[in-house]
C-alpha positions as CSV (number, residue, x, y, z in Angstrom):
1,X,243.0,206.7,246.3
2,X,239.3,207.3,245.6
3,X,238.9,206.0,249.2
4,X,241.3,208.9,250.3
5,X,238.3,211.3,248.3
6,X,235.7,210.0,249.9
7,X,236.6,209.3,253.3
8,X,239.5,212.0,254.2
9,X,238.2,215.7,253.3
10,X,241.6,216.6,253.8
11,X,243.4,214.1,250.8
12,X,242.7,215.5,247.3
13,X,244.1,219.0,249.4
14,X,247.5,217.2,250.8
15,X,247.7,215.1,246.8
16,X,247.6,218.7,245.7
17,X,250.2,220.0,247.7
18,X,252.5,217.4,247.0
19,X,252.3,217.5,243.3
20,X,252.7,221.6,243.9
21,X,256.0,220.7,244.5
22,X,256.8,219.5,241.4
23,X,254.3,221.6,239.1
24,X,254.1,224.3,241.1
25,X,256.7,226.8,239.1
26,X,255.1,225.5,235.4
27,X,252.0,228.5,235.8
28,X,254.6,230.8,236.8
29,X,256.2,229.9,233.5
30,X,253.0,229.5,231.2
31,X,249.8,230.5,231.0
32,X,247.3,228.8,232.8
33,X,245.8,227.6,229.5
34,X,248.9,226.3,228.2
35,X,250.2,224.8,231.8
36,X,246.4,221.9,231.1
37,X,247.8,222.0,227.4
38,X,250.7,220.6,228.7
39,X,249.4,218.3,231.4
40,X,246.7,217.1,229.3
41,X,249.9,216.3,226.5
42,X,251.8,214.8,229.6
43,X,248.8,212.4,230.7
44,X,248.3,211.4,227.3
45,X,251.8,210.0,226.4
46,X,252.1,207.9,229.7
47,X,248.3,206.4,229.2
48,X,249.1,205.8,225.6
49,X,252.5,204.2,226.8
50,X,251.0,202.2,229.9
51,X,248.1,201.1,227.1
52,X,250.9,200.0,224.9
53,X,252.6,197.8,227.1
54,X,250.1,196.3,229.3
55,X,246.9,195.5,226.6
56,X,246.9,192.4,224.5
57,X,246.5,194.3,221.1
58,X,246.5,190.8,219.2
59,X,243.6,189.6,221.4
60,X,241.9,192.8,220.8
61,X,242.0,192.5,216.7
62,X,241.4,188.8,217.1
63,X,238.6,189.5,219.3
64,X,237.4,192.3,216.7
65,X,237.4,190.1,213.9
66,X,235.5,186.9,215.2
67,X,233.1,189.8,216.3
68,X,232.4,191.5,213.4
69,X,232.5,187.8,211.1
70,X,229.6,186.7,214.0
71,X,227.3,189.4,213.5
72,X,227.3,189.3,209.9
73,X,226.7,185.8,210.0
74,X,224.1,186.5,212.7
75,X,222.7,189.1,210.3
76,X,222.6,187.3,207.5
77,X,220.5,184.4,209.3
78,X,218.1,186.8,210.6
79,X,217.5,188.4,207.2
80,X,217.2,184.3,205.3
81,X,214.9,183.9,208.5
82,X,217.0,180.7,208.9
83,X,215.8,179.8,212.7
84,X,217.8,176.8,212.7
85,X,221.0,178.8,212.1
86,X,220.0,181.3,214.4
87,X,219.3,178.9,217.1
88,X,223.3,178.0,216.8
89,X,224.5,180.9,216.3
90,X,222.8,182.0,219.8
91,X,224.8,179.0,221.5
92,X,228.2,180.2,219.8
93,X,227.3,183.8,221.4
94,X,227.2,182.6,224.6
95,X,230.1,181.0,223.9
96,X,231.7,184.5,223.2
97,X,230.7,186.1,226.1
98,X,233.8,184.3,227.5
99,X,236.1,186.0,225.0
100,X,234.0,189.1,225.8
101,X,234.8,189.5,229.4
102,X,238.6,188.6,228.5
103,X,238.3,191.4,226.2
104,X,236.7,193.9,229.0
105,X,239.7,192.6,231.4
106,X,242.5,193.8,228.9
107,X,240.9,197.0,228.5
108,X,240.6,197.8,232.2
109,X,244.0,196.9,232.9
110,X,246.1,200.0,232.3
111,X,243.3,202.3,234.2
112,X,244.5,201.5,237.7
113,X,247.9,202.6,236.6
114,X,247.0,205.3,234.8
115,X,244.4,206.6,237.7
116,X,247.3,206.4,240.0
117,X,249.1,209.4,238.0
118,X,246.7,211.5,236.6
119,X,244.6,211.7,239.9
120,X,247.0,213.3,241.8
121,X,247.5,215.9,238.4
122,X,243.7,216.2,238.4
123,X,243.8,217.1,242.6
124,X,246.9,220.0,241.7
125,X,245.0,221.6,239.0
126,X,241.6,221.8,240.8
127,X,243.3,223.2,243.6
128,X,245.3,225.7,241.3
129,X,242.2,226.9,239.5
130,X,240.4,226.9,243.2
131,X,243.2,229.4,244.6
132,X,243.5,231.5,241.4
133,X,239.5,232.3,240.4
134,X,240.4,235.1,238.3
135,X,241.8,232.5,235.6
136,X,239.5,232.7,232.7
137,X,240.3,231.7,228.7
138,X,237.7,232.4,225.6
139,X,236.3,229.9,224.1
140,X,234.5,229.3,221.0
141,X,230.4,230.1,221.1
142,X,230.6,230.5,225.0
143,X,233.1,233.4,225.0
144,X,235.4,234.5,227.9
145,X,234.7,232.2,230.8
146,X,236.1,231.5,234.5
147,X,238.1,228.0,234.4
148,X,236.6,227.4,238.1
149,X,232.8,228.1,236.7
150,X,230.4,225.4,235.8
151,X,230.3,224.8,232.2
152,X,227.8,221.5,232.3
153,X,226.6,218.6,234.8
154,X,229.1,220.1,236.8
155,X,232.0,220.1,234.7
156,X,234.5,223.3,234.8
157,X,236.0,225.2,232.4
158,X,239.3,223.7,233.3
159,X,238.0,220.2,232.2
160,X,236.4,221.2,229.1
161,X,239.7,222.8,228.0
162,X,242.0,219.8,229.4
163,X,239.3,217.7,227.0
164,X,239.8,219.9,224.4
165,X,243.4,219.8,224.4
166,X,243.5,216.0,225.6
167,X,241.8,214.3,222.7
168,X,243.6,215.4,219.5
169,X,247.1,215.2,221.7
170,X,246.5,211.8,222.8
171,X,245.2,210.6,218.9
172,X,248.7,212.4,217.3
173,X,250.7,210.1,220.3
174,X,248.6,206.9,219.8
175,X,249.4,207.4,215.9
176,X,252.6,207.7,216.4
177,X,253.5,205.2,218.7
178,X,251.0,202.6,216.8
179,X,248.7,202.1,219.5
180,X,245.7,200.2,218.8
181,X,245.5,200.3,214.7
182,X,244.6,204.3,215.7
């Protein structure tokens, strides 16, 4: 898909269009502010659900644990100035890295799937704020803004508000489905 981006100028466009078909009648039903409440709610229940089924969670607190047990221990050599037991304890890390890049490998599991859903939301909701400019919302310290205008490093509006609805919604649904001790 990011291929699509880069190489067609045409494909984020046609993504749009197609999801339009299906999201298309939820802005004539809600605000717009409401409508990224509402996707951003959406997008996090199926990447809280595709985390939950396709990450190793027992890996991940076993992994934890030995983690945090090492660098106490490594800690605690360093502060006894204990070079000997440093020395191993530099051989066990390397030794971890292994564990370490099985970690990373659980972790970036679920993104492909989820990338392959939320992409396509992200292309429909550019596109809606693109064709509809006059869209703004108020927000806190910044005041009334545009959700097409540039809040920071390029970011829109639109974004910042999907963040800001996307973060506390996707921590309620991680609780409650017991997703990663969160």
């Amino acid at each position: 898909m990011l291929l699509g981006v880069l190489l067609l100028p045409d494909f984020r466009p046609g993504v749009a269009g197609i999801v339009d078909a299906l999201l298309g009648p939820l802005p004539g039903m809600l605000p717009i502010h409401i409508t990224l409440f509402v996707m951003a709610a959406l997008t996090g229940l199926y990447a809280s659900l595709i985390q939950k089924y396709t990450i190793d969670w027992e890996l991940m607190r076993t992994f934890s644990e030995k983690m945090k047990a090492f660098q106490k221990e490594y800690r605690e050599a360093q502060l006894a100035e204990n070079k000997q037991k440093l020395k191993k304890l530099d051989e066990k890390r390397a030794a971890m890295m292994g564990d370490q890049g099985k970690m990373m490998k659980q972790q970036l599991k679920p993104m492909a799937y989820i990338s392959i859903i939320s992409l396509p939301l992200f292309f429909w909701a550019w596109a809606y704020v693109e064709a509809n400019p006059g869209f703004a919302i108020t927000f806190p310290f910044w005041g009334v803004k545009s959700l097409g205008e540039t809040a920071f490093l390029g970011i829109q509006y639109w974004i910042v508000w999907y963040m800001i609805c996307s973060l506390p919604v996707s921590q309620v649904i991680r609780k409650a489905l017991d997703i990663g001790g969160a």
